[in-house]
C-alpha distance (Angstrom), angle and dihedral (degrees) to the residues before:
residue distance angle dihedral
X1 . . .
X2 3.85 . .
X3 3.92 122.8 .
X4 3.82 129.2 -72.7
X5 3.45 98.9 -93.7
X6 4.13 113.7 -137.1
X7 3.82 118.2 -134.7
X8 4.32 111.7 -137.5
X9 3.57 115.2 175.4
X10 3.70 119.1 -134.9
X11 4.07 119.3 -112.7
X12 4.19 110.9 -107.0
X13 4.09 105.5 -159.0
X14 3.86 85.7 -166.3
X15 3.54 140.5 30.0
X16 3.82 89.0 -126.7
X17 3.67 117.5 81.0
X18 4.11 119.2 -122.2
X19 3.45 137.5 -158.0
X20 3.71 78.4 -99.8
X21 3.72 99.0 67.8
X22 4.23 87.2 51.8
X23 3.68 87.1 57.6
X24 4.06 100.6 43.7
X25 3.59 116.8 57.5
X26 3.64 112.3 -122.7
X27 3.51 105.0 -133.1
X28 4.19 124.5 41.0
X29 4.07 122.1 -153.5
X30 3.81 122.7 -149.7
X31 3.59 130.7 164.6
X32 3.93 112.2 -89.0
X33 3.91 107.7 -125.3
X34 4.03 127.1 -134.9
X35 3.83 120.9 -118.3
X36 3.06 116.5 -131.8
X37 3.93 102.2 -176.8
X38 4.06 87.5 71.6
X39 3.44 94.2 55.8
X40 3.80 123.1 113.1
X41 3.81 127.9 -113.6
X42 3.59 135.1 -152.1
X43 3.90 132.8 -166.5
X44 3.58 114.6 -155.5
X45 3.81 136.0 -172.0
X46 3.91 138.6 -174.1
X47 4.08 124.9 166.0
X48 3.36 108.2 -95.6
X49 3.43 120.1 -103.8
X50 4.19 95.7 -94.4
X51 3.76 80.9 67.0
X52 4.02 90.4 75.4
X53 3.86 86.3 55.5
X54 3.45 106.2 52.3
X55 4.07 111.1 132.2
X56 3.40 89.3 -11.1
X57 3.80 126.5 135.1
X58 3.72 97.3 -140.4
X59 3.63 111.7 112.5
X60 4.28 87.9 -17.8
X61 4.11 106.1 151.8
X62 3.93 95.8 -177.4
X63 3.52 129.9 37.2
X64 4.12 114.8 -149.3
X65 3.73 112.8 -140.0
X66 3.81 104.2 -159.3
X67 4.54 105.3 172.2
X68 3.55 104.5 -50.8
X69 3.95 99.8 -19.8
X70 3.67 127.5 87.5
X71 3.83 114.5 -160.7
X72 3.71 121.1 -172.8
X73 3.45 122.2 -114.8
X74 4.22 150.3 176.7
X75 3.46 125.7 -135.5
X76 3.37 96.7 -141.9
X77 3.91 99.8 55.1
X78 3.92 91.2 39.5
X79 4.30 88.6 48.6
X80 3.75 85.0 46.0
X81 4.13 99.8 52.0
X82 3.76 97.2 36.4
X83 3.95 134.2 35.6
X84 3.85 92.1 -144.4
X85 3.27 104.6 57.6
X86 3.74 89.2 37.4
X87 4.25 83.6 65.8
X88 3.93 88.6 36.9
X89 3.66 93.8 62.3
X90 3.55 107.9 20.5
X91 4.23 96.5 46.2
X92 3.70 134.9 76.5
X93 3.97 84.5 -89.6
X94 3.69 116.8 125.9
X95 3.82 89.2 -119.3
X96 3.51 87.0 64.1
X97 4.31 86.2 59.4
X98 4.04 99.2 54.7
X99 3.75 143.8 80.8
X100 4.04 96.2 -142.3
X101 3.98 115.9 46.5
X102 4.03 110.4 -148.4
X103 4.11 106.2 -144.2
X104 3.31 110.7 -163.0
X105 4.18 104.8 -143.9
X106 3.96 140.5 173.4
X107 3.76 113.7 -120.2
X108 3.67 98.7 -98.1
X109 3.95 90.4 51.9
X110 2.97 91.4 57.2
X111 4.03 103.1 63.1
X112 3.37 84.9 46.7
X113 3.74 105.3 45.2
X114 3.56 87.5 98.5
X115 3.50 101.7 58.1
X116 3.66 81.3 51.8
X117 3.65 102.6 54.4
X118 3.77 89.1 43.1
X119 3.65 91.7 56.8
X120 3.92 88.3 58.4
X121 2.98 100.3 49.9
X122 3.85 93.1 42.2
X123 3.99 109.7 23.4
X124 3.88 88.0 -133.4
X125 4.21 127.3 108.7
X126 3.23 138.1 163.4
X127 3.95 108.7 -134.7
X128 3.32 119.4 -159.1
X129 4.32 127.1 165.5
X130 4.03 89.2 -119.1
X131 3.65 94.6 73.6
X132 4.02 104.6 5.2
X133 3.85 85.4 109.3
X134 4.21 98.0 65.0
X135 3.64 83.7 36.5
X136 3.64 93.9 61.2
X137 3.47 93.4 46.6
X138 3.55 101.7 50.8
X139 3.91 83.0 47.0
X140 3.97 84.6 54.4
X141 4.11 103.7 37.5
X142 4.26 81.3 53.6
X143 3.95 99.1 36.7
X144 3.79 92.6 -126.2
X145 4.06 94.9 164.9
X146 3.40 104.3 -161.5
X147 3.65 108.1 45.2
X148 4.05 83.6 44.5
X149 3.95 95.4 60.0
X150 4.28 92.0 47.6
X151 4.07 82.4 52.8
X152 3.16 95.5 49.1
X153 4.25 86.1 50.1
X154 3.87 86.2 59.4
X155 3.22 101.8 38.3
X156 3.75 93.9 57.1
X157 3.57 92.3 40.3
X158 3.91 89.4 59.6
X159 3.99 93.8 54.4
X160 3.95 91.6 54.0
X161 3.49 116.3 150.1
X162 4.04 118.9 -141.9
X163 3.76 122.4 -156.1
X164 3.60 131.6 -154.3
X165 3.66 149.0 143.0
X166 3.53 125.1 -99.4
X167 4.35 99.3 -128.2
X168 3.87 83.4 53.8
X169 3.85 116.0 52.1
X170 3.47 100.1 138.4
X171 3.51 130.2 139.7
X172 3.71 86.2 -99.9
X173 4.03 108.5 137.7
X174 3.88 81.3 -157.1
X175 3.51 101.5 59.5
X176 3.80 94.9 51.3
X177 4.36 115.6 76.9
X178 3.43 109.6 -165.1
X179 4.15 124.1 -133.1
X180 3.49 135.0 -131.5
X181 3.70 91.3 -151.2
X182 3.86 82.7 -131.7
X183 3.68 136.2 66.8
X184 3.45 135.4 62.8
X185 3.89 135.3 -18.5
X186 3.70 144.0 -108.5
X187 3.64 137.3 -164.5
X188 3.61 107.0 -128.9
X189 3.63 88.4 169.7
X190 3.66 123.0 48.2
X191 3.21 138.1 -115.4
X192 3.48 125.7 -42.3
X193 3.75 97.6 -117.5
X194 3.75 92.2 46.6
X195 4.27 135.8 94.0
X196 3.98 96.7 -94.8
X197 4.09 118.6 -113.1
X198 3.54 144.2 -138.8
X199 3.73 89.8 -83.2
X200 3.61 111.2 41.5
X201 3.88 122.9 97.2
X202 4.07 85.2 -110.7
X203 3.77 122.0 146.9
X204 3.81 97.0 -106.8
X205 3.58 92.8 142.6
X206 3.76 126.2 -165.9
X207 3.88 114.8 -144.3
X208 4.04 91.1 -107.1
X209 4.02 96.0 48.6
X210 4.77 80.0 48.0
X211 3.90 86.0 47.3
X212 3.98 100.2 81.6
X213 3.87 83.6 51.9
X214 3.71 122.2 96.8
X215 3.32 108.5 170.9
X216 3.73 106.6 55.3
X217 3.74 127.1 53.7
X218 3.63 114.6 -119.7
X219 4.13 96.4 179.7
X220 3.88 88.5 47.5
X221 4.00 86.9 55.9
X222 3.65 86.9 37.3
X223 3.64 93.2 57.6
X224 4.53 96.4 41.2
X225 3.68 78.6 47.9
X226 3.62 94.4 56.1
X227 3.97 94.2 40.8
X228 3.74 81.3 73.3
X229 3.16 109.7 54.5
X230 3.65 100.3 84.2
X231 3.55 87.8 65.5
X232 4.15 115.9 146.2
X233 3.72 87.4 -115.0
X234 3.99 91.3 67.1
X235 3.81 87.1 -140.3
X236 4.03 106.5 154.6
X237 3.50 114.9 -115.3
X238 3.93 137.4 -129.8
X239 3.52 91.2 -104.7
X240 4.49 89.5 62.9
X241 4.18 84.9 44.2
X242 3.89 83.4 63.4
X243 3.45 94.6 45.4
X244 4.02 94.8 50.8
X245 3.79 105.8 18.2
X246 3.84 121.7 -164.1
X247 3.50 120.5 -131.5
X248 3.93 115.3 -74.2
X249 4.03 119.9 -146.6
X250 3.50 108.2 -115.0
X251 3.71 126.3 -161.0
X252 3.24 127.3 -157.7
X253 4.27 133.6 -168.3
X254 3.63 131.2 -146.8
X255 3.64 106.6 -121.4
X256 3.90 92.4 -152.5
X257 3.84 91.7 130.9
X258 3.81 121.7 35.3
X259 3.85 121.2 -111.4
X260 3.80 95.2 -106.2
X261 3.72 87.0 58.7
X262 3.74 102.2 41.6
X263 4.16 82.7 41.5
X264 4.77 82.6 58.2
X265 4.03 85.7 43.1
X266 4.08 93.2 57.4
X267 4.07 87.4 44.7
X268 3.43 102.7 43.7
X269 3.46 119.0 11.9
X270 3.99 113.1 118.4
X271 4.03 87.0 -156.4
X272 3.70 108.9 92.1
X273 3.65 97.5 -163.1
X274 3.56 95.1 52.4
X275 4.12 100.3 40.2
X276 4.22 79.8 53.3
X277 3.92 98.2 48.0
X278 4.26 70.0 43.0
X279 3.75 91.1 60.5
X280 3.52 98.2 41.6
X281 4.02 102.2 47.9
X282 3.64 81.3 47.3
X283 4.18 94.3 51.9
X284 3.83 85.3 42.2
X285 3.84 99.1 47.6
X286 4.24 86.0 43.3
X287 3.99 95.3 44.6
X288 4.23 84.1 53.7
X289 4.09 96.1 45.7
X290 4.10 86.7 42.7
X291 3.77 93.2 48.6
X292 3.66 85.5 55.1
X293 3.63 94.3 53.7
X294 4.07 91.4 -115.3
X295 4.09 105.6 132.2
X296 3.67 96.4 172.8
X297 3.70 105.0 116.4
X298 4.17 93.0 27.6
X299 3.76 88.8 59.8
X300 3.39 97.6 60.0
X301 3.85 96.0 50.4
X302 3.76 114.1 109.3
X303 3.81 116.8 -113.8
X304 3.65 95.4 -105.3
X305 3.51 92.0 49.9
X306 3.65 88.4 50.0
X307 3.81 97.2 46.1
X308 3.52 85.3 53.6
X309 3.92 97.3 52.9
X310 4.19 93.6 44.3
X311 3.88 90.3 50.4
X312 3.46 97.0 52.1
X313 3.71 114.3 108.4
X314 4.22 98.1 -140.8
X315 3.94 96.0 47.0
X316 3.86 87.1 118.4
X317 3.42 110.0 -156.2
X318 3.61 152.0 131.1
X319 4.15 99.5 -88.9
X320 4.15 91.9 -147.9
X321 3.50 76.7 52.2
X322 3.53 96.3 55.6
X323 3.75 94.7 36.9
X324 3.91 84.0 57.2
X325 3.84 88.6 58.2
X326 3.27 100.8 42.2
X327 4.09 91.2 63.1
X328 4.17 88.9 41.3
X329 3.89 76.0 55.0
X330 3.75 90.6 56.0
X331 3.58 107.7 29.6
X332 4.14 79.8 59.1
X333 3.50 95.6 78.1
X334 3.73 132.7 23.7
X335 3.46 104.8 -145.0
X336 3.85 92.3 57.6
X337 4.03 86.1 62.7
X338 3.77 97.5 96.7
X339 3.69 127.3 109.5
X340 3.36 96.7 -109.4
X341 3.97 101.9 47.1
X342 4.35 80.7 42.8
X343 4.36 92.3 53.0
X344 4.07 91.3 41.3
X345 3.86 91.6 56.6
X346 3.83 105.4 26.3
X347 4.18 93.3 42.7
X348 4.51 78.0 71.2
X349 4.00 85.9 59.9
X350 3.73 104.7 104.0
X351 4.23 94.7 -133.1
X352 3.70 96.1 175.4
X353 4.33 94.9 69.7
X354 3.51 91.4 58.7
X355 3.89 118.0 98.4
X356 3.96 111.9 -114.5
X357 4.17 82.1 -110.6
X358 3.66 89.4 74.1
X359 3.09 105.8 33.1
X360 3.85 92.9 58.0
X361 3.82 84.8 67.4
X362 3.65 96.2 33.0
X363 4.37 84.3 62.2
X364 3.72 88.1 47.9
X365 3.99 95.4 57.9
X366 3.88 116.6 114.2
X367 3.66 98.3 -124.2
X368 3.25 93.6 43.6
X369 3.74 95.0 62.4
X370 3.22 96.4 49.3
X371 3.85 86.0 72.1
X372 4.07 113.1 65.7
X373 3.84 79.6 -172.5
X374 3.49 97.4 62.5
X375 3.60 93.0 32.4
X376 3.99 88.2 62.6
X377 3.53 94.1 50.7
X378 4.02 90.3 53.2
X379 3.44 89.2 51.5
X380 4.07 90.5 50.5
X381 4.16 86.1 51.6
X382 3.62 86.9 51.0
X383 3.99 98.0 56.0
X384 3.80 87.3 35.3
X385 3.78 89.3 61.0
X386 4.07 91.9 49.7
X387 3.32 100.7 45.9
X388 3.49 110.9 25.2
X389 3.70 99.3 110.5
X390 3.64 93.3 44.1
X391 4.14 94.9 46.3
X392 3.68 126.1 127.3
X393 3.71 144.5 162.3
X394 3.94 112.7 1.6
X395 3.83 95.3 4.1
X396 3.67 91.2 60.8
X397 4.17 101.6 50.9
X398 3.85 76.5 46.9
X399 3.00 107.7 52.0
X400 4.09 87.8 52.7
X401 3.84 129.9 96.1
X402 4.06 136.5 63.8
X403 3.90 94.5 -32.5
X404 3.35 99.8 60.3
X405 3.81 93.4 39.9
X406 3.86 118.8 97.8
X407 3.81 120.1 -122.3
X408 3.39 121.1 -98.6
X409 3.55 153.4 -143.7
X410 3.80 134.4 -116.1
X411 3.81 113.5 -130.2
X412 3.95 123.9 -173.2
C-alpha cells in the first residue's frame, strides 16, 4: 500500500492567475512521516528463566547443605550470581570435587538462607528490618553486590539519629533533623576555654537531671554557685541558668535494632559506614539511658569496649553524668576495683568541664582515691577551673588537648 500522501497548497503572489500558475502544478504530494516521540512505551518484566529452577532437582549438579536443610542447586547459576561460589566450584578446591556442598552458617543465616538463594536465582526479595542484618551478611560472606548495597540502605536507615531541642519535643516532624550517624562534626558547645552555653554538653545541671544522684550535693553547689553571683563583673551565675534554662540539644536513636545487635555490628561489621552509624546509635541510645541514671546495659560492657565509648569525641553527654557511670561501672564488679582498671577508665572522664562544686566531691570519692593518677588529674581540673581565664605561658599549651575539649555532635 503506498504512503499517505500530504496535501500542501502552492503560494499565489496575486489574485490573478499567470502563465506561471499553468506551468506549476498547484498542489505538491509527499509522503506524510510517522512520529515517533508520541508513541507509547512499555516496560516489561518476567523472572528469568533460573527462577523455574530454584530448589528443584531437575538438572541440579550440587546439592547445598545449609544446618539441617539441603537445597538444590546449579553450578552455573550459583558461579554466575556470586564470585565465591563461582571459585568454590569452578577451582582446584575440594568443593569444586563433590555432589553435596557443606556451608558453614551462623544461626540467623541460616533461616534466611533461603530467601537468599531464592533471590539468586530470581533477583526478587522481600526486605524487611527483622532479618535485613543476616541478609546482608550472607550478601557480604558471598560478594553478591546488589543485594549487599540495598542492605546496607536499611541497615543505615535503622541507626538514624534524630535531633532536637529540648523546649520543643513535640510531635512536630519539622522540628526533628535526622542523622546519618556519619559525617562531619559540630561544636555545639564552645570552646574549651569559654563560659559553656545553652547547647553544649556542659554540666549545667537542673535540680531534676542532680536528683538521681546520691553522692554529690546539688543544693550545696547550688548555693557556692549562688555566692557568686554578686560578683562586680555582673556576670549571671549557674545558680540563674537553673532557674531559666536554655534549650539543650537532644538526640535521639532509632531503636530499630536492639543494643546487643547494634553492640555485634560495631565489632564485626566489615562496612565502615554502618559499624560507625553502629557506634553512634549506640553512644546516643547509652548517653539517654545514663542521663536517666539506668546503668544496666553500660555495666555489662567490657572495659575495652568502654574505654572506647568514653574516649570518643561525639559521645554527647553530660560528663558528671558520665563520671557517675563510670563508678556504677566499677562498683559492678569487684575485681575491676584496682587502681589500675580505676586510672584506665576514669583517665577518659573529661575532669576539666565540671564546675569546681563537683569536682570537690568528685576528689573525695572512694574509688577515686584509690587512684593517685586520677587524683592528679582532678587536681589539674581544679586549677584549670581557677585560673583559666587568667592562664598564660606553660599553663595554657597544658591545659590543651581532648580533656579540655567539649563533646561534640555528629552532623551529616
Amino acid at each position: 500500500m503506498p504512503p499517505k500522501m500530504k496535501v500542501l497548497r502552492a503560494h499565489r503572489s496575486s489574485k490573478s492567475c499567470t502563465d506561471s500558475c499553468h506551468k506549476n502544478p498547484r498542489v505538491i504530494l509527499r509522503p506524510l512521516l510517522a512520529d515517533f516521540s508520541i508513541q507509547n512505551r512499555y516496560r516489561f518484566n518476567s523472572p528469568p528463566p533460573s527462577a523455574s529452577l530454584y530448589n528443584k532437582p531437575e538438572l541440579s549438579d550440587i546439592k547445598l547443605k545449609v544446618g539441617n536443610d539441603t537445597y538444590y542447586g546449579h553450578k552455573l547459576i550459583l558461579s554466575a550470581a556470586s564470585e565465591v561460589f563461582s571459585r568454590m566450584l569452578n577451582s582446584d578446591w575440594l568443593e569444586s570435587h563433590t555432589d553435596v556442598l557443606k556451608l558453614e552458617e551462623e544461626e540467623e543465616c541460616i533461616k534466611v538462607f533461603d530467601l537468599f538463594l531464592y533471590y539468586i536465582y530470581t533477583g526478587t526479595i522481600v526486605l524487611s528490618e527483622s532479618y535485613v542484618v543476616p541478609l546482608y551478611m550472607l550478601a557480604d560472606k558471598y560478594h553478591v553486590t546488589v543485594l549487599l548495597d540495598e542492605c546496607v540502605k536499611i541497615i543505615r536507615n535503622g541507626l538514624k539519629i534524630f535531633i532536637t531541642k529540648s523546649g520543643s519535643m513535640s510531635p512536630a516532624a519539622s522540628e526533628v533533623q535526622p542523622l546519618s550517624g556519619v559525617g562531619q562534626s559540630f561544636a555545639i558547645g564552645p570552646s574549651s576555654h569559654s563560659s559553656s552555653s545553652g547547647d553544649s554538653a556542659s554540666d549545667d545541671l537542673t535540680d531534676s537531671e542532680a536528683s538521681h544522684d546520691h553522692s554529690i550535693s546539688l543544693d550545696e553547689c547550688s548555693r557556692q554557685s549562688a555566692s557568686r553571683s554578686s560578683t562586680p563583673d555582673n556576670q549571671p551565675g549557674p545558680s540563674q541558668a537553673l532557674a531559666d534554662p536554655p534549650q539543650k540539644t537532644v538526640l535521639v536513636a532509632s531503636e530499630t535494632f536492639s543494643l546487643p545487635l547494634v553492640m555485634r555490628l560495631i565489632l564485626t561489621c566489615h562496612n565502615e559506614s554502618i559499624s560507625n552509624a553502629a557506634l553512634y546509635n549506640l553512644e546516643v541510645r547509652l548517653a539517654n539511658q545514663i542521663s536517666l541514671g539506668v546503668f544496666s546495659t553500660w555495666n555489662e560492657l567490657d572495659q575495652v569496649f568502654l574505654t572506647r565509648v568514653l574516649s570518643d569525641r561525639h559521645f554527647y553527654c553530660k560528663e558528671f553524668y558520665l563520671f557517675r557511670a563510670v563508678i556504677s561501672w566499677l562498683q559492678f564488679d569487684a575485681k575491676r576495683q584496682t587502681e589500675d582498671v580505676i586510672t584506665d577508665v576514669l583517665q577518659h572522664v573529661r575532669f576539666p568541664l565540671l564546675k569546681p562544686c563537683y569536682l570537690y566531691q568528685v576528689e573525695q570519692d572512694d574509688l577515686v582515691s584509690r587512684s593517685s593518677a586520677t587524683k592528679q588529674l582532678i587536681q589539674e581540673a581544679i586549677r584549670y577551673q581557677l585560673f583559666k581565664s587568667c592562664c598564660h605561658g606553660d599553663d595554657r599549651v597544658r591545659w590543651t588537648g581532648p580533656q579540655f575539649e567539649e563533646r561534640l555532635v555528629r552532623r551529616p
